[in-house]
Every structure is written in structure tokens, then in C-alpha cells.
ZADO-1210 file (C-alpha; in nm, 4 decimals, padded with zeros to 6 digits):
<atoms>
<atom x="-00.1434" y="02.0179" z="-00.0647" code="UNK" pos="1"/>
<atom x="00.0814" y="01.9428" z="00.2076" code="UNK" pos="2"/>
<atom x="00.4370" y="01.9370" z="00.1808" code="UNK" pos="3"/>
<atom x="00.6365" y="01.6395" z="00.2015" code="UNK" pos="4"/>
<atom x="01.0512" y="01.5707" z="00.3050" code="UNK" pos="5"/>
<atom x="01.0844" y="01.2426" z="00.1227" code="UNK" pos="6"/>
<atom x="00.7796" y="01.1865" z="-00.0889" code="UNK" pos="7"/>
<atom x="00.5766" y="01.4200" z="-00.3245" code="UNK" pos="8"/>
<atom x="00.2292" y="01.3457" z="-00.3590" code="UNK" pos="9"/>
<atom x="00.0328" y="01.4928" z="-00.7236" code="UNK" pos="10"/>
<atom x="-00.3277" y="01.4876" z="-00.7842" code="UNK" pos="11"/>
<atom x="-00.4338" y="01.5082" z="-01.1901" code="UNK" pos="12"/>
<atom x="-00.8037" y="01.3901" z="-01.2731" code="UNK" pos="13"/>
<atom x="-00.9040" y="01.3016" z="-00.9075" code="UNK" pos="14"/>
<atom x="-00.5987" y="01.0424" z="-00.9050" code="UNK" pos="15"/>
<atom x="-00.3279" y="01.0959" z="-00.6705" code="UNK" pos="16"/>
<atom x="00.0360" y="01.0393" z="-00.7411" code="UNK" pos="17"/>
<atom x="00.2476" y="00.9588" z="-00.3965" code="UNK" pos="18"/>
<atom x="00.5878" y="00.8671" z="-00.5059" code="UNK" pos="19"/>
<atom x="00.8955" y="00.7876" z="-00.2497" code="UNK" pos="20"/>
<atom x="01.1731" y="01.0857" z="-00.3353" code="UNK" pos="21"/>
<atom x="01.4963" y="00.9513" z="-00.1615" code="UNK" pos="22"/>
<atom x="01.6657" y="00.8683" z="-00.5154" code="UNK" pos="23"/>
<atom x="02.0179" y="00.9562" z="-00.4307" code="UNK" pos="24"/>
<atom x="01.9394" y="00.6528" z="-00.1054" code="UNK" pos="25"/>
<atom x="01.7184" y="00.3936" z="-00.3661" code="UNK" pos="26"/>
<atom x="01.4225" y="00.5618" z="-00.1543" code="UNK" pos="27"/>
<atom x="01.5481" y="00.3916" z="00.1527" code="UNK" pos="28"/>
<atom x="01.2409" y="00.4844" z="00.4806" code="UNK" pos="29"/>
<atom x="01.4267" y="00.6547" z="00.7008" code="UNK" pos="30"/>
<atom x="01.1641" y="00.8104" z="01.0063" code="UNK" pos="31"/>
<atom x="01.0906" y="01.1118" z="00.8145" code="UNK" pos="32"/>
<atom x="00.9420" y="00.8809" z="00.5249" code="UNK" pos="33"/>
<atom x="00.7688" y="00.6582" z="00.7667" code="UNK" pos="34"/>
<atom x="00.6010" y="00.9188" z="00.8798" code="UNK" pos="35"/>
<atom x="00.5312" y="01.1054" z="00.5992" code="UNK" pos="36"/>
<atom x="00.3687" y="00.8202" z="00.4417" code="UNK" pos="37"/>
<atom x="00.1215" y="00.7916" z="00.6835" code="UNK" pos="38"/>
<atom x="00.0623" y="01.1757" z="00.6317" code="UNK" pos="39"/>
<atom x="00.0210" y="01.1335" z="00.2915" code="UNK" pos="40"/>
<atom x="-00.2731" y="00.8339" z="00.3047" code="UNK" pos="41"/>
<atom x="-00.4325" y="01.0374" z="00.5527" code="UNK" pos="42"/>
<atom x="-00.4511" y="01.3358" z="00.3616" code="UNK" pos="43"/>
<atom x="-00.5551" y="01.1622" z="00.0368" code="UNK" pos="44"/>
<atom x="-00.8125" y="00.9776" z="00.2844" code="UNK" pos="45"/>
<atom x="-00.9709" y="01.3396" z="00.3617" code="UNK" pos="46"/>
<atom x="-00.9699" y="01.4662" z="00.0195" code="UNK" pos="47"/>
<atom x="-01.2661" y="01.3860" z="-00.1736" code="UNK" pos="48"/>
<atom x="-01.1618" y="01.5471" z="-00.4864" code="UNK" pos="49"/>
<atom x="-00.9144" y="01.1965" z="-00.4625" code="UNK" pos="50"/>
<atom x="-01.0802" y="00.8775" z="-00.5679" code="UNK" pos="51"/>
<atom x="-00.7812" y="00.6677" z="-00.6327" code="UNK" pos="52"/>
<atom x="-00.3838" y="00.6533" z="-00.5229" code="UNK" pos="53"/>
<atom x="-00.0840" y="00.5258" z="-00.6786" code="UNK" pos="54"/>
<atom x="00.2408" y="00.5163" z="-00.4997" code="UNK" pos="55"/>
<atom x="00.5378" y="00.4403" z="-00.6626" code="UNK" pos="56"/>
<atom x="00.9502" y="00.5483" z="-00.6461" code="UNK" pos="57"/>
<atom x="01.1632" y="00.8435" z="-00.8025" code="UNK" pos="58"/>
<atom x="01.4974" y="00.6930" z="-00.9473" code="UNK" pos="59"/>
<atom x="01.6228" y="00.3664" z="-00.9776" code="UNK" pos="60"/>
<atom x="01.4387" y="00.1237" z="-00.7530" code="UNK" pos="61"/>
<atom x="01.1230" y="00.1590" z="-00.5327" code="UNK" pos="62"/>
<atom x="01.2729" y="00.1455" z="-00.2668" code="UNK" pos="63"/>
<atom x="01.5775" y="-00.0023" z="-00.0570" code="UNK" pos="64"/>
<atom x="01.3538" y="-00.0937" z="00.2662" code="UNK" pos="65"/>
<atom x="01.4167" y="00.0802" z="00.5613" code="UNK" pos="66"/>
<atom x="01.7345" y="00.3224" z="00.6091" code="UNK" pos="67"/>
<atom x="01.9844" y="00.1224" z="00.8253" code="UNK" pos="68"/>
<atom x="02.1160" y="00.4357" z="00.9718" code="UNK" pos="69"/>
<atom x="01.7597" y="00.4515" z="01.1502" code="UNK" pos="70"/>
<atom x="01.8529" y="00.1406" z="01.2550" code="UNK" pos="71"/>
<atom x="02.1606" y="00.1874" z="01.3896" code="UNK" pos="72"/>
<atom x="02.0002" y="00.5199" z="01.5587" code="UNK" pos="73"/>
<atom x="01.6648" y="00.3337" z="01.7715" code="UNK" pos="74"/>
<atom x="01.9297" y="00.2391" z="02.0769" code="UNK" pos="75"/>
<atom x="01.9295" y="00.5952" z="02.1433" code="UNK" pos="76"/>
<atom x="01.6117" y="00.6862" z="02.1278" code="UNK" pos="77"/>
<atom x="01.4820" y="00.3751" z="02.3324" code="UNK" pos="78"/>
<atom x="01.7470" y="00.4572" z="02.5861" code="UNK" pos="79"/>
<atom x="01.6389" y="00.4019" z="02.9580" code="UNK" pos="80"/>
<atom x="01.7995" y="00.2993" z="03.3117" code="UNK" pos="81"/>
<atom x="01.5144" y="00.0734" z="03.3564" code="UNK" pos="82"/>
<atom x="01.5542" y="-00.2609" z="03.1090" code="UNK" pos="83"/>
<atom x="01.1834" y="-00.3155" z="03.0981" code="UNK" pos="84"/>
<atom x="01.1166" y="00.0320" z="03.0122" code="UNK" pos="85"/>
<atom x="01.3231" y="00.0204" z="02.7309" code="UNK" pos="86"/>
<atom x="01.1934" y="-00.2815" z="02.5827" code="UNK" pos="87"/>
<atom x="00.8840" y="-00.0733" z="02.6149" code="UNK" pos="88"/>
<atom x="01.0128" y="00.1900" z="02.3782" code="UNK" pos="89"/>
<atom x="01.0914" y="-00.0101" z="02.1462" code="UNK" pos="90"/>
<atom x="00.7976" y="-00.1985" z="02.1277" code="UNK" pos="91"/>
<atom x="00.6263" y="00.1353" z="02.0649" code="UNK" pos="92"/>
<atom x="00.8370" y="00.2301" z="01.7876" code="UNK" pos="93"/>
<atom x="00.7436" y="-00.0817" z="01.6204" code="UNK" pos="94"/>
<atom x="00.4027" y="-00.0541" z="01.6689" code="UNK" pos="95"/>
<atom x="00.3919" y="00.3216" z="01.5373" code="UNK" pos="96"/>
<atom x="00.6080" y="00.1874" z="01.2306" code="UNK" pos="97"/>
<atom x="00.3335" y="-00.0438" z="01.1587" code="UNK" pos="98"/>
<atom x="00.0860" y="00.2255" z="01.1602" code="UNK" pos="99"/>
<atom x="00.2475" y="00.4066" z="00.9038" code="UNK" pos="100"/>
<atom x="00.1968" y="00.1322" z="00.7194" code="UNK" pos="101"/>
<atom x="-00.1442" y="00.0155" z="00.7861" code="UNK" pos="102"/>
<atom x="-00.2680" y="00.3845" z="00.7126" code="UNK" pos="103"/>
<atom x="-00.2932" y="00.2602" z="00.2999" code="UNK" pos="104"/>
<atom x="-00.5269" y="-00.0260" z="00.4400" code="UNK" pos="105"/>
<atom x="-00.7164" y="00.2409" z="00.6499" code="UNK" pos="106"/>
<atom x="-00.7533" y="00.5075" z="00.3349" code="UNK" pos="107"/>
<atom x="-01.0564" y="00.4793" z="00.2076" code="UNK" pos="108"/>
<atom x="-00.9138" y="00.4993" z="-00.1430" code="UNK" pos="109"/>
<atom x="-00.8042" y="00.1786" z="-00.3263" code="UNK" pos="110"/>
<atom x="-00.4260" y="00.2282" z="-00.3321" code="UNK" pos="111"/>
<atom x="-00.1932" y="00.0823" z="-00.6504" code="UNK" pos="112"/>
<atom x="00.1378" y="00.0226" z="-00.5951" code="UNK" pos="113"/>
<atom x="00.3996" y="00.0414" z="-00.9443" code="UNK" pos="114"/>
<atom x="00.7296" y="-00.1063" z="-00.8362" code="UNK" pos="115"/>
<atom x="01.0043" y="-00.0747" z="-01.0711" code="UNK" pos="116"/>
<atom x="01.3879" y="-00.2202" z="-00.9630" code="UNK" pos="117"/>
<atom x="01.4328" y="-00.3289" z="-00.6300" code="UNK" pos="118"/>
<atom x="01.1768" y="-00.3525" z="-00.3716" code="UNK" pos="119"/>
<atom x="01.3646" y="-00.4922" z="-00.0280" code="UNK" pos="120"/>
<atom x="01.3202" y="-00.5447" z="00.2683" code="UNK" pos="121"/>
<atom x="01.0406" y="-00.2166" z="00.4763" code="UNK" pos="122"/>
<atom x="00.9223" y="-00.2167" z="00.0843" code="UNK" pos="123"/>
<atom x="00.7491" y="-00.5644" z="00.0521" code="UNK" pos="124"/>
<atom x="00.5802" y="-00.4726" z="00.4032" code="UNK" pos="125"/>
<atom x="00.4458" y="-00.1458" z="00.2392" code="UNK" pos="126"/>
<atom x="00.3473" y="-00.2927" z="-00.0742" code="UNK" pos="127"/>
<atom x="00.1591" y="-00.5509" z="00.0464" code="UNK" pos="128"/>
<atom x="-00.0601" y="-00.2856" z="00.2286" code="UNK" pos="129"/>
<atom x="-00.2139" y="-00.1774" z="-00.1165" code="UNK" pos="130"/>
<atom x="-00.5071" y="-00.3003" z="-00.2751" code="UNK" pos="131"/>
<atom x="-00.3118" y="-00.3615" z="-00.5884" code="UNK" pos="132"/>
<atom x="00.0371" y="-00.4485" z="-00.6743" code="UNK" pos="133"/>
<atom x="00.1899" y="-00.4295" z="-01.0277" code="UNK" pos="134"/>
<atom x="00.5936" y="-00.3875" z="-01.1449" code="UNK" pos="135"/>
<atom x="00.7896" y="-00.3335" z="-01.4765" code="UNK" pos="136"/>
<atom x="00.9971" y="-00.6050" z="-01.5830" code="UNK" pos="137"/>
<atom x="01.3050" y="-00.5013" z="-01.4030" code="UNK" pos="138"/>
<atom x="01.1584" y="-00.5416" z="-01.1204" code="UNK" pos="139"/>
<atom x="01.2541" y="-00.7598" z="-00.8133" code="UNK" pos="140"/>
<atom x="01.1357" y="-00.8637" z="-00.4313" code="UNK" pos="141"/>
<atom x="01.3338" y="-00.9812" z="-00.1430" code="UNK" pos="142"/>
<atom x="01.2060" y="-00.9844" z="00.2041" code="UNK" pos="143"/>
<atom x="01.5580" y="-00.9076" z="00.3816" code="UNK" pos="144"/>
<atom x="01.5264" y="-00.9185" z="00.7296" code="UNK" pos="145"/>
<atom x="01.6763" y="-01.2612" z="00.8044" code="UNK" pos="146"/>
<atom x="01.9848" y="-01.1376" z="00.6369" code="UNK" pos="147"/>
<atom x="01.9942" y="-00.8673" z="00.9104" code="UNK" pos="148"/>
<atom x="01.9891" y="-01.0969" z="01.1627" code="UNK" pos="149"/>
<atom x="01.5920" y="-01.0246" z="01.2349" code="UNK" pos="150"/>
<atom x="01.2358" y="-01.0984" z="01.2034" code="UNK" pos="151"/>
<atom x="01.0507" y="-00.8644" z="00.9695" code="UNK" pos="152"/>
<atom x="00.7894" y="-00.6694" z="01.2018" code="UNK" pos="153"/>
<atom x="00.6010" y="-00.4507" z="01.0478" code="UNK" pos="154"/>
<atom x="00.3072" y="-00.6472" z="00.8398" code="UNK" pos="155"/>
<atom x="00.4593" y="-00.8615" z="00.5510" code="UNK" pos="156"/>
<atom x="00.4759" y="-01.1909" z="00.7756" code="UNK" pos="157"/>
<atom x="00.0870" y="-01.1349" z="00.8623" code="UNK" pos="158"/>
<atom x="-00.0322" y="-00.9799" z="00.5113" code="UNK" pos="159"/>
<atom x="00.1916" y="-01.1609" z="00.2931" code="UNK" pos="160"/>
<atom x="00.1016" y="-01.5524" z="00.3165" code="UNK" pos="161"/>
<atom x="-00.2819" y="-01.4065" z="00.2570" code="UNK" pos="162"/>
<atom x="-00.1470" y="-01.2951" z="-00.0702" code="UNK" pos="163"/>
<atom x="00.0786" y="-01.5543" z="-00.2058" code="UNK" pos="164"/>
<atom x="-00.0109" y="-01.8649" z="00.0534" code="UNK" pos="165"/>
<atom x="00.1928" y="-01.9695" z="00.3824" code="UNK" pos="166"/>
<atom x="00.4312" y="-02.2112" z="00.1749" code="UNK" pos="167"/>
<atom x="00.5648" y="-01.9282" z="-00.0262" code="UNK" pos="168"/>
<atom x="00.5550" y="-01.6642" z="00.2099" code="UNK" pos="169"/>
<atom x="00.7704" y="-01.8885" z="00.4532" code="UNK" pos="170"/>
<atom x="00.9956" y="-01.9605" z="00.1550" code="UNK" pos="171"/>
<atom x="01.0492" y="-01.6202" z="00.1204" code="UNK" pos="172"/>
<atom x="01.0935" y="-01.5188" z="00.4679" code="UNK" pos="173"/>
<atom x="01.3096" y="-01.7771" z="00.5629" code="UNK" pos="174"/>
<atom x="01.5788" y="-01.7180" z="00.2900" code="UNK" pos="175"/>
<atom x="01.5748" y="-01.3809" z="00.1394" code="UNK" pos="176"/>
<atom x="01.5773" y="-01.5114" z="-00.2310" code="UNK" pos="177"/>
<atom x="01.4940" y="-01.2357" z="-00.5281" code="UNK" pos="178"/>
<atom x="01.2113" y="-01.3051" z="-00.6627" code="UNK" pos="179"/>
<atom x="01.2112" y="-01.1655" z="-01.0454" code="UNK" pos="180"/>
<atom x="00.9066" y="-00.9988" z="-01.1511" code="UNK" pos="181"/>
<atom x="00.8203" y="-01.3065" z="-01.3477" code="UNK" pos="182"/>
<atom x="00.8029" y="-01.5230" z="-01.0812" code="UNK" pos="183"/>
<atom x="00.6440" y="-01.2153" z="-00.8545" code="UNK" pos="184"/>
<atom x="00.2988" y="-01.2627" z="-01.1247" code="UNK" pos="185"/>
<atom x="00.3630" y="-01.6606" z="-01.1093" code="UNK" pos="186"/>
<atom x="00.2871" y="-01.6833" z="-00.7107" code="UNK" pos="187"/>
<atom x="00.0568" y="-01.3392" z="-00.7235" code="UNK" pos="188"/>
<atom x="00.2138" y="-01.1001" z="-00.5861" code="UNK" pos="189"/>
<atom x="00.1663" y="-00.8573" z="-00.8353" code="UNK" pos="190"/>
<atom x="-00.1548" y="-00.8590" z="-01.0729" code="UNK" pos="191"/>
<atom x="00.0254" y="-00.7536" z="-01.3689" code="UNK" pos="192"/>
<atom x="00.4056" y="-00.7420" z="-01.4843" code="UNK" pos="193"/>
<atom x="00.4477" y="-00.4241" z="-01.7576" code="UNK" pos="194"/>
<atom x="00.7984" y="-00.4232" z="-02.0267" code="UNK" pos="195"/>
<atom x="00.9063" y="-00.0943" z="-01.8662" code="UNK" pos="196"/>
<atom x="00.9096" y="00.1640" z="-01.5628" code="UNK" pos="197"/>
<atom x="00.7567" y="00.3464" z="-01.8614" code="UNK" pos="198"/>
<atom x="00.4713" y="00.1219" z="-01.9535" code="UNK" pos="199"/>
<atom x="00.4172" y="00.0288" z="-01.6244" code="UNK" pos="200"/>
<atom x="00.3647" y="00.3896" z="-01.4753" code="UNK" pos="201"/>
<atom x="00.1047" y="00.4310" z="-01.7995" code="UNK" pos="202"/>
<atom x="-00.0376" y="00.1054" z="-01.7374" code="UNK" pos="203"/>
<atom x="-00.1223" y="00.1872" z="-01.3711" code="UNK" pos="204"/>
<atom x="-00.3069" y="00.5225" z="-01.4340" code="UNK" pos="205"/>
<atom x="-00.5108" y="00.3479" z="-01.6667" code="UNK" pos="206"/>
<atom x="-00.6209" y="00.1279" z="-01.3922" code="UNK" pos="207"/>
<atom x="-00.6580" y="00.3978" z="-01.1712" code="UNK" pos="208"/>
<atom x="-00.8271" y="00.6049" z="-01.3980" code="UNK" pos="209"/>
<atom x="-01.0898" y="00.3385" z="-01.4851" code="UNK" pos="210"/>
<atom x="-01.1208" y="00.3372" z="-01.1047" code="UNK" pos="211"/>
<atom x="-01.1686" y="00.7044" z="-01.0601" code="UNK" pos="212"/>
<atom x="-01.4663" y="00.6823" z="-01.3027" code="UNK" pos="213"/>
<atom x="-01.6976" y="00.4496" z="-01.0725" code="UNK" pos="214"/>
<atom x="-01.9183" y="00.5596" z="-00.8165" code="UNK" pos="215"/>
<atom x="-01.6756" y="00.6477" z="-00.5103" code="UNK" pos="216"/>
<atom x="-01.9357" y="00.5584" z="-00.2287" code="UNK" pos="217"/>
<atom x="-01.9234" y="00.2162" z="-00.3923" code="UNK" pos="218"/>
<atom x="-01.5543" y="00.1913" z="-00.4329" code="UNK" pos="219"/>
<atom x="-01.4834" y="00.2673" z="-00.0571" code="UNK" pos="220"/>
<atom x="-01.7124" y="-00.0359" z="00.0043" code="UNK" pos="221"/>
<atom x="-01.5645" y="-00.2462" z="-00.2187" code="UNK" pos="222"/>
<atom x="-01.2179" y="-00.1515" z="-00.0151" code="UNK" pos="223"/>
<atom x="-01.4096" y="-00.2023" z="00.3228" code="UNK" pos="224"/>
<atom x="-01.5860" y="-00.5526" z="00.2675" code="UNK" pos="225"/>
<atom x="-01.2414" y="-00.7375" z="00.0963" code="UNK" pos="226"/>
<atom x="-01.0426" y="-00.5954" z="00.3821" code="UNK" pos="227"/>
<atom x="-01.2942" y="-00.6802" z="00.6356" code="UNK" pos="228"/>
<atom x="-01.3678" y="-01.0258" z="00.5328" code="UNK" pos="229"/>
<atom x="-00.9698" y="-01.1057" z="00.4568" code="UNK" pos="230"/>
<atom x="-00.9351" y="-01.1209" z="00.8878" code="UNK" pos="231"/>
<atom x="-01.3336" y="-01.2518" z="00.9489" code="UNK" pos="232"/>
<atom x="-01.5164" y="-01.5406" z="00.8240" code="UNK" pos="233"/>
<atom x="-01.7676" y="-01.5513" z="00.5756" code="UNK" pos="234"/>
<atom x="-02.0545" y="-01.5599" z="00.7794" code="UNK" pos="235"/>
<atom x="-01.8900" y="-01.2204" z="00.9201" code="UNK" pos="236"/>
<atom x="-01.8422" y="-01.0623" z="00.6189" code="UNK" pos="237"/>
<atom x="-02.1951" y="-01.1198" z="00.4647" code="UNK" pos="238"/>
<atom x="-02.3573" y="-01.0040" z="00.8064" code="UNK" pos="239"/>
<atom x="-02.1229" y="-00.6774" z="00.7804" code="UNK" pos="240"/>
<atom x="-02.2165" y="-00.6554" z="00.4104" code="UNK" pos="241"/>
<atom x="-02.5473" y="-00.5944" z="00.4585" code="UNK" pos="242"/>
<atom x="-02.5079" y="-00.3748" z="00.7202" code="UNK" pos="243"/>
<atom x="-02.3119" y="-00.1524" z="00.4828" code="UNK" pos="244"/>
<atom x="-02.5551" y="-00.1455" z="00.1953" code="UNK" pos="245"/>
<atom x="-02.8385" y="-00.0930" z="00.4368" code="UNK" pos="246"/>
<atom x="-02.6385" y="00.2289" z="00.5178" code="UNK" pos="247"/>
<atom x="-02.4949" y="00.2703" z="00.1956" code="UNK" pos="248"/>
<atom x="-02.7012" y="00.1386" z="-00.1030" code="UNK" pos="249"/>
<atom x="-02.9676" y="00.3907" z="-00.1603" code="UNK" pos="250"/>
<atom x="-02.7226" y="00.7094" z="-00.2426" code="UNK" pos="251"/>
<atom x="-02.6898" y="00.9718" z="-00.5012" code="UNK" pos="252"/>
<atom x="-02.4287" y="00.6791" z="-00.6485" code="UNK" pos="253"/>
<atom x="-02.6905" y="00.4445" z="-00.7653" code="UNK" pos="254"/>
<atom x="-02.9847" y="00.6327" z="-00.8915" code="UNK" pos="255"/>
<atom x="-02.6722" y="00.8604" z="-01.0773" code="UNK" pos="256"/>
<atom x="-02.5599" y="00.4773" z="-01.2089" code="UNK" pos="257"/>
<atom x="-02.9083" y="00.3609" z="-01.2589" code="UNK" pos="258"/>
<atom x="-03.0042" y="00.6592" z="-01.5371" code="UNK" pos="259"/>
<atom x="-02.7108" y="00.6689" z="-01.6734" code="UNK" pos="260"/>
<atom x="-02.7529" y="00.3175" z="-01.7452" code="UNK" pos="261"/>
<atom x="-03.0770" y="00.3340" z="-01.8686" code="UNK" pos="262"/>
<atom x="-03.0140" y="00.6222" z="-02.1045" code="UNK" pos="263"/>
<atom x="-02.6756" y="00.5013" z="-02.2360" code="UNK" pos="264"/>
<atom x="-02.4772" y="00.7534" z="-02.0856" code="UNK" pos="265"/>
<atom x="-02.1419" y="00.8421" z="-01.8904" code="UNK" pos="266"/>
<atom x="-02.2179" y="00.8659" z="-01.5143" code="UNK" pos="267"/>
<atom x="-02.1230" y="01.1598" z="-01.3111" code="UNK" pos="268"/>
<atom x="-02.0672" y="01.1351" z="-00.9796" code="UNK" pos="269"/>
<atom x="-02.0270" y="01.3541" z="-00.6626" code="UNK" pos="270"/>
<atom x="-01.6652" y="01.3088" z="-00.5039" code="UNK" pos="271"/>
</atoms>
């Protein structure tokens, strides 16, 4: 298991555990966590003892969004005579910061975010990266960047009106309003909204866990045809679809799924 500066990552009956561990910041993403994020999805993308991820945050909140002391810090590191080179740099750094994020779209593993207290700002572009969102009652969204004096960059304004519709998701953007974890399940943003951190963290692996048990060839298909179709149209996704299950259909999976069926039985499945 690799180890992690500001996240630690668990793995207990082939479900993985990544959880932010800034709690003395509210898990604010400073550079070491961006990067250790992506680290993390790519290593539970190469493990197949892994079927299923859930990230959530040590502490209070979820997280803060990202660290404004990494902020303050990108002139430096962008830093060039040339004016167009700089603007270069930076656009580099923004791209690699959204490919931190975009590695939970590009793990094979259906990832569940549990968001408990505040998620701001860097967090409602990670979160809406997962397959799944749920929060505890306590919970609460804003997207902050316009109160920062910028436009968020790193995936909520392209992910985020595919969730919850444009309307909304301009709403949101434009003024940086909380929204309460009520409201959050009213315009489906999260699935589910749990009483407690508690509940919600139990809740969650129960999902997961339900997850873990289905045939994983099948699962990372499942992943691959709702992401793929989200950015294609249908006719796309259909003609990709059965490419896939012309590759994929006749595995160990089914005929495992098949007899099991058959003799009313619990399926067992290679990782």
C-alpha cells in the first residue's frame, strides 16, 4: 500500500477507504493532496483485489477546497521573463490540476463520495468526479470561486450542470450560495442524505459493499458506458456498447452469474 502525505487510503473486503487527512486545515488541497489523489485512484485502478472506492474527510468537514496558500504560491512557480511563457505555465498547472481530478472518472472502480460538513470550493469539483455522491445531514455545498474573484477551472462548471441541469449549476456558480444537504438531494446532487457523519459513513459501505459483490468485469462496464455516453450521443453510446460486450460479454463473470443463478446460490467472482 502506498503511503500517502495528506490522505490515507484502507482496503477491508475488496472496498477501499481514501479519506482526505488535513483535519487541523478542514482538509484544504494543497499540491501535495492534489497529487496524491491522483496517486491514490491510480493505485486503486491497478489493484484488483479493489472493486469499489469511497473517499471521504478526517475531521470536521470534507474539505475546505483548495489551500489558498497554494494559491498565493503559483506566481512563483509560473515565474518567467517571457509574458507568454508564463501564461503557459500556468495553463499547465491547471490542466495537471484537472487531471488529478479526472483520475476518479478514469479508475475503473465506481467511486462514492460521503461528504459530511463543508464541501467548498476544489471540493464540489472533486466530488462531482465520482460515480456517486451522498452526505450526512450537516452537510453543505458552495462553489466559491466567484467569491475569490475567479472562475472555477478544474471540472465543476463542465460536470456539474450534467448533474443538477444548467439553470442550477449557473445559480450556483454565479453566487456562491450554501446549499444545505436538503436542498443538495432536492436538485440531485447527492443520491442520498444520511442523519449523521456516522450513519452516513455506514450507509456508504453498504452501498459499496453491495457493489463489491457483483461481477467486477461488469461493473467496470457499467462505469465505462454511463461515462462514455454522458459526452456522446446515443447513437454513440449504443454503437460503443456493443463493441464492449462483444469484447466483454462472454467471461468467467457471466457463466459464474449464470450457475449461480440457476442453482440459487451466492456468486463468486475472480477480482
Amino acid at each position: 500500500m502506498p503511503n500517502f502525505e495528506t490522505l490515507t487510503i484502507s482496503v477491508e473486503d475488496r472496498i477501499a477507504t481514501v479519506r482526505l487527512n488535513r483535519p487541523n486545515k478542514l482538509n484544504a488541497m494543497n499540491m501535495a493532496m492534489w497529487n496524491d489523489i491522483r496517486s491514490a485512484f491510480q493505485h486503486i485502478d491497478a489493484t484488483p483485489e479493489i472493486r469499489v472506492a469511497i473517499l471521504e474527510g478526517e475531521g470536521k468537514a470534507f474539505t475546505a477546497g483548495i489551500d489558498l496558500q497554494m494559491m498565493m504560491g503559483l506566481g512563483a512557480q509560473i515565474q518567467n521573463d517571457c509574458d507568454g511563457r508564463m501564461r503557459e505555465n500556468l495553463r499547465r498547472i491547471i490542466l495537471d490540476l484537472q487531471d488529478t481530478l479526472t483520475s476518479l472518472e478514469r479508475c475503473r472502480k465506481p467511486v462514492l463520495a460521503a461528504v459530511h460538513g463543508a464541501c467548498v470550493g476544489g471540493g464540489i469539483d472533486l466530488i462531482c468526479c465520482a460515480d456517486m455522491r451522498y452526505c450526512s445531514a450537516d452537510a453543505w455545498f458552495t462553489i466559491k470561486e466567484i467569491d475569490i474573484g475567479m472562475t472555477a477551472d478544474v471540472g465543476t462548471l463542465q460536470r456539474l450542470p450534467k448533474l443538477i441541469g444548467e439553470g442550477m449549476a449557473r445559480e450556483l456558480a454565479y453566487t456562491a450560495r450554501k446549499v444545505d444537504a436538503t436542498e443538495a438531494k432536492e436538485i440531485r446532487l447527492v443520491n442520498r442524505v444520511f442523519e449523521s457523519p456516522e450513519a452516513l459513513r455506514a450507509g456508504v459501505r453498504e452501498i459499496a459493499a453491495s457493489i463489491a459483490a457483483k461481477a467486477p468485469l461488469a461493473i467496470r462496464g457499467v462505469k465505462e458506458m454511463i461515462s462514455y455516453a454522458r459526452d456522446h450521443t446515443v447513437a454513440d453510446g449504443l454503437n460503443y456498447n456493443a463493441t464492449w460486450n462483444s469484447a466483454m460479454l462472454m467471461s468467467a463473470d457471466l457463466q459464474a452469474a449464470i450457475m449461480a443463478s440457476m442453482s440459487k446460490s451466492t456468486p463468486e467472482f475472480k477480482d
